[in-house]
MIMI-471360 format. One record per residue (C-alpha): residue in three letters; x negated, y, z negated. Coordinates in steps of 0.2 Angstrom, whole numbers, m for minus. Example, Ala and Ser with C-alpha at 12.3 -4.5 7.8 and 13.67 -1.06 7.14 Angstrom:
% residues 2
Ala m62 m22 m39
Ser m68 m5 m36
***
This chain:
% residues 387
Unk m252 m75 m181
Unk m242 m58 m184
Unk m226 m59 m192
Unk m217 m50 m177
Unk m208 m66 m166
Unk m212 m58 m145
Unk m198 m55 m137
Unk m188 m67 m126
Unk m187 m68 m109
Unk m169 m70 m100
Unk m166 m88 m100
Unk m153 m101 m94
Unk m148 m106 m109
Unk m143 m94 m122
Unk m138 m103 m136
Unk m151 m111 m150
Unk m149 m127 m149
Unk m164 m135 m141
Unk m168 m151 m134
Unk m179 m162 m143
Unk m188 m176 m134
Unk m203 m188 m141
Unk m216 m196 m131
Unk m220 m215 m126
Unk m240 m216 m123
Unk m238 m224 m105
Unk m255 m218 m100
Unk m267 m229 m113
Unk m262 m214 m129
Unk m257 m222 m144
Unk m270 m221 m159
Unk m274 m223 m176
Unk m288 m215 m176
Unk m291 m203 m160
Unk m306 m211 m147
Unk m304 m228 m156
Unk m296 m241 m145
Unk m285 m252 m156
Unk m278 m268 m145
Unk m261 m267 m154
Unk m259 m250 m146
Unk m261 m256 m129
Unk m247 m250 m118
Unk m239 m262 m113
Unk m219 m262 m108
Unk m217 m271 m126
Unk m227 m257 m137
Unk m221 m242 m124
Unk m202 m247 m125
Unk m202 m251 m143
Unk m207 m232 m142
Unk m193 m227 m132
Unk m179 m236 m145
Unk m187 m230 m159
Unk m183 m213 m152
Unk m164 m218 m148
Unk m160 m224 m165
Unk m167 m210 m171
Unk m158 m196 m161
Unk m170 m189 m150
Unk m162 m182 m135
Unk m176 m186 m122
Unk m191 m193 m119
Unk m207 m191 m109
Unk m213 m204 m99
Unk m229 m198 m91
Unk m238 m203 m75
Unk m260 m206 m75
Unk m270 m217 m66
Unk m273 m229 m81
Unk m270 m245 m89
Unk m251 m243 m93
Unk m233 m242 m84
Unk m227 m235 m71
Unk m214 m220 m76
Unk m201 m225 m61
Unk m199 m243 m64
Unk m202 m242 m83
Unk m189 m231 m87
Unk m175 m242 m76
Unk m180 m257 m88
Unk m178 m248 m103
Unk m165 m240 m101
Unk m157 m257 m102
Unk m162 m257 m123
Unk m157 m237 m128
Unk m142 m231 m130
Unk m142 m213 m127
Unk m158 m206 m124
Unk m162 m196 m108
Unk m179 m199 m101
Unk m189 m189 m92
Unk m199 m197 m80
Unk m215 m192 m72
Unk m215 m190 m53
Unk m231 m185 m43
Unk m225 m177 m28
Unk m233 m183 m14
Unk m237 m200 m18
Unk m215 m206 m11
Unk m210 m199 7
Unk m198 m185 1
Unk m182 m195 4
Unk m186 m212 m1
Unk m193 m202 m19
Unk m176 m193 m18
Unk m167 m209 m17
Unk m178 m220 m31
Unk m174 m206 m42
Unk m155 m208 m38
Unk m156 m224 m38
Unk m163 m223 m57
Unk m149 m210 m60
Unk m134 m221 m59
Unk m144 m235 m67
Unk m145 m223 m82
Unk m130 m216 m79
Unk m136 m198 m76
Unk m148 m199 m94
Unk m161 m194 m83
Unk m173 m178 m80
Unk m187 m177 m70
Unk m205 m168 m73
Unk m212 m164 m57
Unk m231 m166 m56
Unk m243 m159 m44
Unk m260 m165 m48
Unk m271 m173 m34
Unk m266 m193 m29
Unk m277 m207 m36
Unk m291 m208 m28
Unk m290 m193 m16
Unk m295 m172 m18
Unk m285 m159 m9
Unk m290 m140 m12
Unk m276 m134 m24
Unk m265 m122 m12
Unk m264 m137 0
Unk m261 m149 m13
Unk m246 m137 m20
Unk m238 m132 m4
Unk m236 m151 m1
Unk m227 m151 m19
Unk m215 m137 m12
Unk m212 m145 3
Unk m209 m164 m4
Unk m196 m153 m19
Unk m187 m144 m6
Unk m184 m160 4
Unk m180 m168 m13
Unk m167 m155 m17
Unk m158 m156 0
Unk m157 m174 2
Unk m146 m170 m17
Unk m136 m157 m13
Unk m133 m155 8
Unk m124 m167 19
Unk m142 m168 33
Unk m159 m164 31
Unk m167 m155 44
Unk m185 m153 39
Unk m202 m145 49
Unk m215 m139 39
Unk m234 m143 36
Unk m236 m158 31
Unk m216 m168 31
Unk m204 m167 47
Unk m189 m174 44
Unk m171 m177 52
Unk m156 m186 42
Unk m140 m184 50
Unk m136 m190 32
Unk m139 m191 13
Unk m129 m203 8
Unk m143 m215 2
Unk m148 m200 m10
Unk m135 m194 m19
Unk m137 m194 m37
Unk m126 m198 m52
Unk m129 m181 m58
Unk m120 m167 m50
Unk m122 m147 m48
Unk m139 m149 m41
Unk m144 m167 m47
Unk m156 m170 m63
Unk m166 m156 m72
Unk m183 m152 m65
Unk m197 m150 m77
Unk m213 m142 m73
Unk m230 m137 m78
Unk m243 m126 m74
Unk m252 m111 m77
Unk m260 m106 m60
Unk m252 m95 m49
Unk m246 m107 m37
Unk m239 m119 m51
Unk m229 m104 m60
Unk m224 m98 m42
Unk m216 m115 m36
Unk m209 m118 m55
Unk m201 m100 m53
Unk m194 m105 m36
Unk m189 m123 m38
Unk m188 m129 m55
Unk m177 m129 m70
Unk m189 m131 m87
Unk m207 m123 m87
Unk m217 m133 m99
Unk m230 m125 m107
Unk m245 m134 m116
Unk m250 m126 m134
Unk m258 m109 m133
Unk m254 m96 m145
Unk m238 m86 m147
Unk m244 m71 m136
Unk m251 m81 m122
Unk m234 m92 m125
Unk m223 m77 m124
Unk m234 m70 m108
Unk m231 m86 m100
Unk m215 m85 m101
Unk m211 m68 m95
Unk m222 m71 m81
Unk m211 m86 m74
Unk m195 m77 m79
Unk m199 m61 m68
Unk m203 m73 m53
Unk m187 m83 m56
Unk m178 m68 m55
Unk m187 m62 m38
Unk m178 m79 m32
Unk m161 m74 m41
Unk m164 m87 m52
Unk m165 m90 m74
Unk m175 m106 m81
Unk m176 m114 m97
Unk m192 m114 m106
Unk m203 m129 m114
Unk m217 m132 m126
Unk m225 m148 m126
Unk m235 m149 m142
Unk m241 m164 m156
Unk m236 m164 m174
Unk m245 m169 m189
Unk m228 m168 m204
Unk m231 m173 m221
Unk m223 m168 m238
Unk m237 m155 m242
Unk m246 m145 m232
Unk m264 m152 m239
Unk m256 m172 m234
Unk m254 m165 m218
Unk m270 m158 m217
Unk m280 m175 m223
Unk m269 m181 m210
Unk m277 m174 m197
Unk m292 m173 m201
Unk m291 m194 m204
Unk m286 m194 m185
Unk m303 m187 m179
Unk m316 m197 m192
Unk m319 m210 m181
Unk m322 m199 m166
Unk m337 m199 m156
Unk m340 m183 m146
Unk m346 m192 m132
Unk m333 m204 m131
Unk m320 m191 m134
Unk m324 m181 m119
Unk m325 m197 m108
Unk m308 m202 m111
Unk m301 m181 m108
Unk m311 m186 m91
Unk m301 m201 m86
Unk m283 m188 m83
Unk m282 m180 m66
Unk m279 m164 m76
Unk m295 m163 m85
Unk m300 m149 m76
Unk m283 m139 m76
Unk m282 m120 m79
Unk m270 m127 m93
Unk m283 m138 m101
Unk m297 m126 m98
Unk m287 m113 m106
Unk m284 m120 m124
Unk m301 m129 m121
Unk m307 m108 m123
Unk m293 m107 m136
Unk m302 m120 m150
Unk m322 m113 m146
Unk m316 m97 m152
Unk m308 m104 m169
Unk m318 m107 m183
Unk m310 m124 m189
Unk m298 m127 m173
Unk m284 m120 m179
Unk m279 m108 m166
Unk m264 m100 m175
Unk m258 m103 m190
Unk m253 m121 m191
Unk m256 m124 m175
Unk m271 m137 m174
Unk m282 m139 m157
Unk m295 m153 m162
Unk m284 m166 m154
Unk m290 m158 m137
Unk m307 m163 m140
Unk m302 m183 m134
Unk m287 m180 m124
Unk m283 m169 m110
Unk m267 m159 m104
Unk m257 m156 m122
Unk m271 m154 m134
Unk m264 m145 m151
Unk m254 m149 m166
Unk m244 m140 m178
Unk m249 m145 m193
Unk m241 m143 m211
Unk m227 m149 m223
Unk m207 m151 m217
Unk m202 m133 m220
Unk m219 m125 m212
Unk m216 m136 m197
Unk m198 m133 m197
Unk m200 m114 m197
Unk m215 m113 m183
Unk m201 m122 m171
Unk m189 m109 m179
Unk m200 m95 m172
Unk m203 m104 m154
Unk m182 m105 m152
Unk m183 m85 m159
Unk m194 m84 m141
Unk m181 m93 m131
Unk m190 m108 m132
Unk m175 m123 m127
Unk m184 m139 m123
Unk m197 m147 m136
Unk m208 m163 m132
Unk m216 m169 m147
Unk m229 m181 m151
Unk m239 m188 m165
Unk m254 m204 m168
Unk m250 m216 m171
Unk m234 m214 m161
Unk m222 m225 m171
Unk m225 m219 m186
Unk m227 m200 m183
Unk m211 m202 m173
Unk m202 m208 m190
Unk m211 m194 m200
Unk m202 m180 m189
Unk m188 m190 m187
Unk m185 m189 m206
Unk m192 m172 m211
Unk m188 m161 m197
Unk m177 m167 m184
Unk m160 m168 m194
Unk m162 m150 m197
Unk m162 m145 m179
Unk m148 m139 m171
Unk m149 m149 m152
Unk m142 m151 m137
Unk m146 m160 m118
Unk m151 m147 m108
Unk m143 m160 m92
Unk m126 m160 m103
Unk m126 m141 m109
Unk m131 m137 m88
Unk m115 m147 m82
Unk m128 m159 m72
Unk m122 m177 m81
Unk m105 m174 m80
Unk m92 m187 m85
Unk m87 m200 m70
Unk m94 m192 m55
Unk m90 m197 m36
Unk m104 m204 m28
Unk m107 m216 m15
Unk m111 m228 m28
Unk m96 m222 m39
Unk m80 m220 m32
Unk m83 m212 m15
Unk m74 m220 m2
Unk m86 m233 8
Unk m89 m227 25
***
């Protein structure tokens, strides 16, 4: 890693402060030991909530709540449930387009948004459904279509819809309109192929990025940003990424090499086969990343040897509060406004940041800073008059 930070892209959000979100293992993802099924780590809506509190009282501003085709919840109804027991949390909330008609999606999302009173963002997913394959700029122009649908059921009074795969007439919106206002809740996104970075850079608000290093980071981003700003628009940029934080350098290390004692190579790439993003160009890229280390560290403090038993995010920053803390420091220096963090077990890595890193964070919601949660909005389920 040089010590020069590349440069930032134009961004929406100027200022430092960041959003720092954690991670409830919905998806069958919580470990002690990485590849080792541990029955108290089941997720359940007891272990996965418990999560999503521990997060609250902690001060996180968001959390992910991720969508698979395993033994786990369901992002949409989980996160109306819990956030009956957190306080002021956002969550973000998985949502594969396709799998809801367009409007009924925009009205469970809307739904959900009053529920939790507009702490709520969305990460927009385009992988195939469950149980079905569609060649990629097929499965992508159905994603552009169900968002643009999404987005007008929000924000215009009738929908008037023909495209390729939806037709659709609503002489109103009414059953859609959200909590949140100035366009609705945030959309987050990921993807590295040209189709994903294209429909991000059209549509979306956040482009999440999975752990590469700084340079291929930093290209990324300039890439989406000079899209965004073919469509006269500016995003927000985000790094999904694990963490490994103790109070030296060499703990952390011993940490993380702990996580993967017990892993069998054989089992580790079965279970990076169970995600419907196994064979991503994301995954596939810091797949490449890792056989070129030496010892998996892709960059300094950056650790890839969780991606040998997990798909989509598969590295770590790795090292004491201050190294950790500075890393972050140098992804903000590259306009970097939106973190999702992680760490095995989930609990207890969530405590570790929590007390050695967070505090020193200067953070924000990106819904709140963006004027989409504003205070006591008029809704139809607010104060609009009834019809």
């Amino acid at each position: 890693m040089s010590d020069a930070i590349p440069s930032a892209p134009t961004i929406r959000t100027n200022e430092s402060s960041v959003e720092v979100a954690w991670f409830s293992a919905l998806c069958s993802d919580d470990y002690e030991f990485l590849g080792v099924p541990d029955g108290d780590l089941r997720s359940s809506f007891a272990h996965c909530s418990s999560l999503v509190q521990r997060a609250d009282a902690l001060g996180y501003q968001n959390i992910l709540l991720p969508s698979s085709w395993q033994v786990g919840q369901e992002p949409l109804p989980f996160a109306a449930a819990a956030g009956q027991v957190t306080k002021q949390i956002n969550q973000l909330v998985a949502v594969r387009m396709g799998e809801i008609h367009p409007p009924m999606l925009a009205r469970h999302i809307s739904t959900l948004d009053h529920i939790l009173k507009g702490r709520l963002t969305v990460n927009i997913i385009s992988s195939d459904l469950p149980g079905m394959r569609m060649e990629s700029a097929h499965r992508y122009n159905r994603s552009r279509e169900a968002l643009e649908i999404l987005k007008q059921c929000w924000t215009q009074p009738e929908v008037h819809y023909d495209g390729e795969f939806y037709t659709v007439d609503l002489e109103t919106t009414d059953p859609a309109k959200p909590y949140q206002q100035n366009g609705g809740p945030l959309l987050y996104f990921g993807g590295i192929s040209p189709d994903a970075v294209q429909l991000c850079a059209d549509h979306c608000d956040v482009f999440l990025m999975w752990p590469e290093t700084e340079d291929r980071l930093s290209e990324s981003m300039h890439n989406v940003a000079t899209l965004a700003s073919e469509s006269r628009r500016t995003i927000d940029y985000g790094l999904r990424i694990h963490v490994v934080v103790r109070e030296t350098e060499s703990e952390a290390r011993d940490a993380a090499r702990r996580l993967m004692s017990r892993l069998d190579a054989t089992k580790g790439e079965e279970i990076k086969a169970r995600a419907q993003d196994n064979q991503s160009a994301g995954v596939l890229r810091q797949d490449a990343l890792r056989e070129q280390s030496d010892d998996d560290y892709i960059e300094e403090f950056v650790w890839s040897g969780i991606g040998r038993a997990r798909s989509g995010c598969g590295s770590a920053i790795v090292g004491d509060p201050d190294q950790v803390y500075a890393k972050i420091q140098r992804y903000i220096s590259m306009g970097i406004r939106a973190f999702i963090f992680s760490g095995y077990p989930h609990h207890d890595e969530c405590d570790l940041f929590g007390r050695y890193v967070l505090p020193r964070l200067e953070m924000c919601k990106l819904n709140e800073k963006q004027g989409r949660n504003a205070p006591e909005p008029v809704t139809p389920l607010t104060t609009m008059p009834r019809i």
